[in-house]
N, CA, C and O of each residue as an XYZ file, in Angstrom:
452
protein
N       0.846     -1.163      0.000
C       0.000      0.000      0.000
C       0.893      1.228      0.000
O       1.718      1.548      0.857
N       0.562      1.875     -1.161
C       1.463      3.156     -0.716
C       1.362      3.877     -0.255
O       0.148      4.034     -0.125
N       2.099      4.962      0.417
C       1.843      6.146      1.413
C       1.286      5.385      2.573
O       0.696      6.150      3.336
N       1.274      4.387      2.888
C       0.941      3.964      4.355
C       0.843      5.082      5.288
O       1.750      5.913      5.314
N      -0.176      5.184      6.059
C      -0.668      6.400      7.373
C      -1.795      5.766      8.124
O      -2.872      5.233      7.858
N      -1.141      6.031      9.087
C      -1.644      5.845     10.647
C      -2.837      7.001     11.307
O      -2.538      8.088     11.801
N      -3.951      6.557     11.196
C      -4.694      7.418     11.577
C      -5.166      6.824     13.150
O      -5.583      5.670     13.243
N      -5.086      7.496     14.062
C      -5.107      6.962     15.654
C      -6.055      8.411     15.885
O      -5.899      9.614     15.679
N      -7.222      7.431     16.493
C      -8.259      8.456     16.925
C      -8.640      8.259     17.930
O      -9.137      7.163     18.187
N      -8.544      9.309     18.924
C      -8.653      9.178     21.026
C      -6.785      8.988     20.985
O      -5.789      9.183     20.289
N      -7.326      8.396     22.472
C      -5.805      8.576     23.379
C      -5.108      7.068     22.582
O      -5.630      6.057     22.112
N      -3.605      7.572     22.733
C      -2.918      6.687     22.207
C      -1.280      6.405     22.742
O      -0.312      7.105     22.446
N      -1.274      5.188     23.600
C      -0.083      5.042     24.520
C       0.592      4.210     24.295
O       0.283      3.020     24.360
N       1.929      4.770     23.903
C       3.496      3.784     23.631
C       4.140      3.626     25.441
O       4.521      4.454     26.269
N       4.034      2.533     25.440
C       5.005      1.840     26.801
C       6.311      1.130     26.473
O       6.246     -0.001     25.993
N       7.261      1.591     26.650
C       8.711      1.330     26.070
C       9.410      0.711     27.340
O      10.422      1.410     27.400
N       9.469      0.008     28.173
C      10.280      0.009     29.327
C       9.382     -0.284     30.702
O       8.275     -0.790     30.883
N      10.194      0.169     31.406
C      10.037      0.692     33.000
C       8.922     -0.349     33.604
O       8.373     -1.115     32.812
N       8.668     -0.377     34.636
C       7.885     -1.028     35.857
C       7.079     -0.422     36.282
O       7.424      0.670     36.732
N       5.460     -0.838     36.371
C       5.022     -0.281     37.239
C       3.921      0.478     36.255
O       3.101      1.189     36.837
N       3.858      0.406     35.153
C       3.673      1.471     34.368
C       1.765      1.263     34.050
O       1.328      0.130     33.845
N       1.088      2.143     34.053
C      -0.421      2.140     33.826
C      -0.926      2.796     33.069
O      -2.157      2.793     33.097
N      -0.262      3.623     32.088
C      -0.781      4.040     30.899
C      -1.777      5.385     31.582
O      -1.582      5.986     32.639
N      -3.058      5.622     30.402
C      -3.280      6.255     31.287
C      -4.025      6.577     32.530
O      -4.619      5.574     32.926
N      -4.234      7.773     33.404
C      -5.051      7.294     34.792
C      -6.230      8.388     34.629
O      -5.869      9.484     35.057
N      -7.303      8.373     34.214
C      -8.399      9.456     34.552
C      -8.921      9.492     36.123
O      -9.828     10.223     36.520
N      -8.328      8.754     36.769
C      -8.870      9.255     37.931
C      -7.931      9.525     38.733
O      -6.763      9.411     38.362
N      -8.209      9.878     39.814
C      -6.916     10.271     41.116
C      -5.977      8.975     40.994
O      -6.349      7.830     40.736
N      -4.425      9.512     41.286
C      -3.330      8.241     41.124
C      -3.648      8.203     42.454
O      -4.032      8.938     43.363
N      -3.104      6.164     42.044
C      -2.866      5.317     43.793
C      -4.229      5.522     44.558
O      -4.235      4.856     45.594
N      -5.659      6.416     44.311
C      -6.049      6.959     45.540
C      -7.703      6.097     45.107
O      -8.316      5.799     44.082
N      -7.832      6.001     46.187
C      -9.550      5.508     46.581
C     -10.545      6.303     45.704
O     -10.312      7.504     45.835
N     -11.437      6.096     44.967
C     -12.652      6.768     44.223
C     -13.029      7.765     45.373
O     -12.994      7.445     46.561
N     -13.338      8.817     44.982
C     -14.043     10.037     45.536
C     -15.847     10.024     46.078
O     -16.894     10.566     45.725
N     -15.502      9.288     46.870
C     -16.765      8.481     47.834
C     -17.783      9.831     47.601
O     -18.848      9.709     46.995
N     -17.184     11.513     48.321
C     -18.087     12.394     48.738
C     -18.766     12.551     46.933
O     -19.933     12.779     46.612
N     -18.077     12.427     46.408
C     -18.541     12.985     44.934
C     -19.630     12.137     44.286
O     -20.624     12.602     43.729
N     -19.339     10.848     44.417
C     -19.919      9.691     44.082
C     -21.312     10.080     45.160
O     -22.455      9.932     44.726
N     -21.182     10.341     45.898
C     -22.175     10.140     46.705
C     -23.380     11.738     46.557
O     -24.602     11.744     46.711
N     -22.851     12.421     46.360
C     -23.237     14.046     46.059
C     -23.924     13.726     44.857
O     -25.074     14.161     44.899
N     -23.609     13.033     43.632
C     -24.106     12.741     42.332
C     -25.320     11.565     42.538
O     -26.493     11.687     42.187
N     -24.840     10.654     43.058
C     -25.934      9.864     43.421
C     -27.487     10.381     43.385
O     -28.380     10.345     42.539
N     -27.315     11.086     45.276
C     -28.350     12.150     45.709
C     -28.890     12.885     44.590
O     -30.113     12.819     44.465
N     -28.192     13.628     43.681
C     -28.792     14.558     42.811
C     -29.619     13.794     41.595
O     -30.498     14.391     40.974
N     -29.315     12.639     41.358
C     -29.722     11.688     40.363
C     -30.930     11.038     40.855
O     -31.785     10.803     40.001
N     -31.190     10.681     42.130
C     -32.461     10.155     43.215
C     -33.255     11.490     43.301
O     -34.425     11.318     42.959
N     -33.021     12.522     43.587
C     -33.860     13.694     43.851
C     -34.641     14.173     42.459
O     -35.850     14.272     42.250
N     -33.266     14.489     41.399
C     -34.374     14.498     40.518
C     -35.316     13.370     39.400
O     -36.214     13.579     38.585
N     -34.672     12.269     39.800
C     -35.882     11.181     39.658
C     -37.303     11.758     40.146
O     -38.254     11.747     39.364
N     -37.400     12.144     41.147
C     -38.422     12.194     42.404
C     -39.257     13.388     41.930
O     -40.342     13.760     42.377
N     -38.523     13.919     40.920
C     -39.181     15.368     40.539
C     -40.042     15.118     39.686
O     -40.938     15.943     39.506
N     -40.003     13.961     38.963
C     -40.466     13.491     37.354
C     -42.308     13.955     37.628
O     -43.003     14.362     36.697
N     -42.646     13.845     38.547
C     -44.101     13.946     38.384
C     -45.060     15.259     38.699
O     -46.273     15.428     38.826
N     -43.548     16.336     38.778
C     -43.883     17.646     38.820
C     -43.508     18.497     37.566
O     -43.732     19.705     37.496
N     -42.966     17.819     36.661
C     -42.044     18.139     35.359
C     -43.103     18.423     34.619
O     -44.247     18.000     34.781
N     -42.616     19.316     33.611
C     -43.226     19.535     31.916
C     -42.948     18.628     30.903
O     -41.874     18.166     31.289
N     -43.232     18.038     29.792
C     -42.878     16.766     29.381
C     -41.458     17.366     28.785
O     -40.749     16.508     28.258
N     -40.950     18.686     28.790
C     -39.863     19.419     28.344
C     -38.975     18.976     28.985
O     -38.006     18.309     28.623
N     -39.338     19.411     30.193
C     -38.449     19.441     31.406
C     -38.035     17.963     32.256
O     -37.006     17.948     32.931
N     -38.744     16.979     32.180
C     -38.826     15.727     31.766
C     -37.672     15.519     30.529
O     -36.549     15.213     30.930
N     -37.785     15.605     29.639
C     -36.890     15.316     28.467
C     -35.711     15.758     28.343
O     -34.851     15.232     27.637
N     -35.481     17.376     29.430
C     -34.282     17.742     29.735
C     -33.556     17.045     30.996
O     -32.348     17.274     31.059
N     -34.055     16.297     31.926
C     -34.018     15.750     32.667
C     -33.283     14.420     32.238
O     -32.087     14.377     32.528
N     -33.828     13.317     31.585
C     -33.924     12.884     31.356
C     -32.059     12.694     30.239
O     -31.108     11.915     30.302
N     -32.374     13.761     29.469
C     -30.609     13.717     29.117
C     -29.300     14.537     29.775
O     -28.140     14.735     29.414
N     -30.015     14.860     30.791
C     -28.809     15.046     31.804
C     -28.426     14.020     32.537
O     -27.208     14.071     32.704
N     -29.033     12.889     33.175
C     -28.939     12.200     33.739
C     -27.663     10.854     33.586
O     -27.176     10.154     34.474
N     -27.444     10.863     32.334
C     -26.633     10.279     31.894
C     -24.799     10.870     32.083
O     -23.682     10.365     32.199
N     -25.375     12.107     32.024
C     -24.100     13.385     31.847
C     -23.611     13.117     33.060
O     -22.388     12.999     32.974
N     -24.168     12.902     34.622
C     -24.123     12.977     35.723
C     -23.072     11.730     36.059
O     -23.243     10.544     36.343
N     -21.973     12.526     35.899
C     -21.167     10.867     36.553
C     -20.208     11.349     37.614
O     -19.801     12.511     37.624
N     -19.770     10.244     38.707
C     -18.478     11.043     39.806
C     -17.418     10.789     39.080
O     -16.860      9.695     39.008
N     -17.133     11.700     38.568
C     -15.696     12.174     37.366
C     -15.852     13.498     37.860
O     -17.039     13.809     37.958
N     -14.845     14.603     38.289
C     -14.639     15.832     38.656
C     -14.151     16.673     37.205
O     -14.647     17.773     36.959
N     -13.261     16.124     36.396
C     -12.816     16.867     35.335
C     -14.224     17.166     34.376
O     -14.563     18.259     33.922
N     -14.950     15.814     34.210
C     -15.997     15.416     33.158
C     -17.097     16.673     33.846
O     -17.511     17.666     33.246
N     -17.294     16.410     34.777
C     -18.381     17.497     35.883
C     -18.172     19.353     35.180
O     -18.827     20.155     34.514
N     -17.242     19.294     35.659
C     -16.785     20.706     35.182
C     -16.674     20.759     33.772
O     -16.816     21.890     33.307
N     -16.472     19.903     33.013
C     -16.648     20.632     31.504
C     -18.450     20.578     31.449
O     -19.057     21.217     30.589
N     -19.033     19.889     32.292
C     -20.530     19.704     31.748
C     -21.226     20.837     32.957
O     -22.442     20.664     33.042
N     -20.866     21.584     33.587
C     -21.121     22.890     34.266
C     -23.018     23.120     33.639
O     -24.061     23.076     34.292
N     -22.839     23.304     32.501
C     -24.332     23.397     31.612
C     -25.280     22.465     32.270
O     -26.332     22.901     32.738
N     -24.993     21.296     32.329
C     -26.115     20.435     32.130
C     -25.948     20.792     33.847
O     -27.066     21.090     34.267
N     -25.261     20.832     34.579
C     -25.729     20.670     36.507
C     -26.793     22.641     36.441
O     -27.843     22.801     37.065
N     -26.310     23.481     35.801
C     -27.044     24.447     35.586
C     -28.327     24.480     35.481
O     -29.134     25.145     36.131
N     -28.570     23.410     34.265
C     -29.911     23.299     33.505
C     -31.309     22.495     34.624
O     -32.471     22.669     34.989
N     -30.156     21.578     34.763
C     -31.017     20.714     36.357
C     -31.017     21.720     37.073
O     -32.212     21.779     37.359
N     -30.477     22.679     37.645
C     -30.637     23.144     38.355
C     -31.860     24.587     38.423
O     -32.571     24.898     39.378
N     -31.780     25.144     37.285
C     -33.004     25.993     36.756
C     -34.429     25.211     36.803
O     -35.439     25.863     37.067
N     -34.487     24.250     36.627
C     -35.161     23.101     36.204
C     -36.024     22.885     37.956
O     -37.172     23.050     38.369
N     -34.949     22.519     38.454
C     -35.213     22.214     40.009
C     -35.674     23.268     40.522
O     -36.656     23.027     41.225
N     -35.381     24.373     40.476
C     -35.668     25.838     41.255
C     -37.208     26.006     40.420
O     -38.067     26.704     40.959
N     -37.423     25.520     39.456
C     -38.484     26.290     38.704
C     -40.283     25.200     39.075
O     -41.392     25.638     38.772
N     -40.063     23.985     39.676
C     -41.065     23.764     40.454
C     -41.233     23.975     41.521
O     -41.954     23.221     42.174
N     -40.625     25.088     42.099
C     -40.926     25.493     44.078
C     -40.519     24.664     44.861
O     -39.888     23.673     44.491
N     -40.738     24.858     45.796
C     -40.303     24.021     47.105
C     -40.218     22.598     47.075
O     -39.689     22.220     48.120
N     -40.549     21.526     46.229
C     -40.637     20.563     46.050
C     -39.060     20.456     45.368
O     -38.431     19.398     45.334
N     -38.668     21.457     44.958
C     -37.585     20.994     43.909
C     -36.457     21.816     45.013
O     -35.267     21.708     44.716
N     -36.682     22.327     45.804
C     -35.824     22.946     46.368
C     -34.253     21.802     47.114
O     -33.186     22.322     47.438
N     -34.479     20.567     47.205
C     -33.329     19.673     47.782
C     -32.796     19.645     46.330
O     -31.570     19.646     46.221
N     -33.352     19.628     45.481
C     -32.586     19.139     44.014
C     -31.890     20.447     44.040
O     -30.778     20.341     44.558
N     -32.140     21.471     43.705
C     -30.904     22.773     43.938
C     -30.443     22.543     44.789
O     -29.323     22.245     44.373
N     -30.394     22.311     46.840
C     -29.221     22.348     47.172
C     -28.578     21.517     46.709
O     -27.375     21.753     46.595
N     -28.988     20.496     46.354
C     -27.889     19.437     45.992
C     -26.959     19.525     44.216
O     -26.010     18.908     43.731
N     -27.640     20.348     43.852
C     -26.920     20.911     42.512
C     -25.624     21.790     42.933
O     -24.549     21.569     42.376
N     -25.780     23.051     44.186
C     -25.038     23.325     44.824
C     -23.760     22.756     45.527
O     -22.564     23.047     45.511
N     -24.393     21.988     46.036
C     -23.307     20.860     46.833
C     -22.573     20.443     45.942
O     -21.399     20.251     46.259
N     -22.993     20.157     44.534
C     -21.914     18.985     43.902
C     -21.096     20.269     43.163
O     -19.876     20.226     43.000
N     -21.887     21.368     42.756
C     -20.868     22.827     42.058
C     -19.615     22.833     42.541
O     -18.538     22.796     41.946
N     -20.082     22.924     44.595
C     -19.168     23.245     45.189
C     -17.777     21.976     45.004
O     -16.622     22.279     44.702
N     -18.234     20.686     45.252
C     -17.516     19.564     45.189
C     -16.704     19.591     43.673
O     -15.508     19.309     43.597
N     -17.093     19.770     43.111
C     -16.242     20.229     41.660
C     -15.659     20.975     41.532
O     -14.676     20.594     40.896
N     -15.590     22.416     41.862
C     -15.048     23.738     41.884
C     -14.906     24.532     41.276
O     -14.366     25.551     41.706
């Protein structure tokens, strides 16, 4: 084949050597999963379940594809800032019923930074 080319699409890791070696790490090195985060996301994923029967079939449907977005990943969290926003407008906008789903949109803002 001529002109042979290498097209490599996503991450792509040469290991030449050494001991010990793990390529790459998306989460904290050496360290235990981020229990508070995991657990902050959880809550927010149960709460607004709980909302579903106060929703607009909109708001429902926005719901509905955030939920997926919602993972304990801190880097992934912060690029998706939008979607904890959107839940969170979302939550504030049925009253007091939705009011734990904002703090807890809060809580995880804060847990992200």
């Amino acid at each position: 084949m001529s002109g042979d080319t290498t097209n490599n699409y996503g991450n792509v890791v040469n290991v030449n050597g050494g001991q010990g070696n793990v390529g790459i790490n998306y989460g904290s090195v050496g360290g235990a999963p981020d229990d508070g985060l995991r657990a902050a996301v959880d809550e927010l994923a149960r709460l607004l379940q709980g909302l579903r029967p106060h929703l607009t079939p909109e708001q429902a449907q926005t719901v509905d594809e955030a939920l997926p977005e919602l993972t304990p990943d801190r880097a992934a969290l912060r690029e998706r800032m939008g979607v904890l926003t959107a839940v969170g407008q979302i939550a504030a906008a049925v009253g007091t019923v939705g009011q734990p789903a904002v703090d807890a949109v809060g809580q995880l803002m804060t847990l992200v930074g």
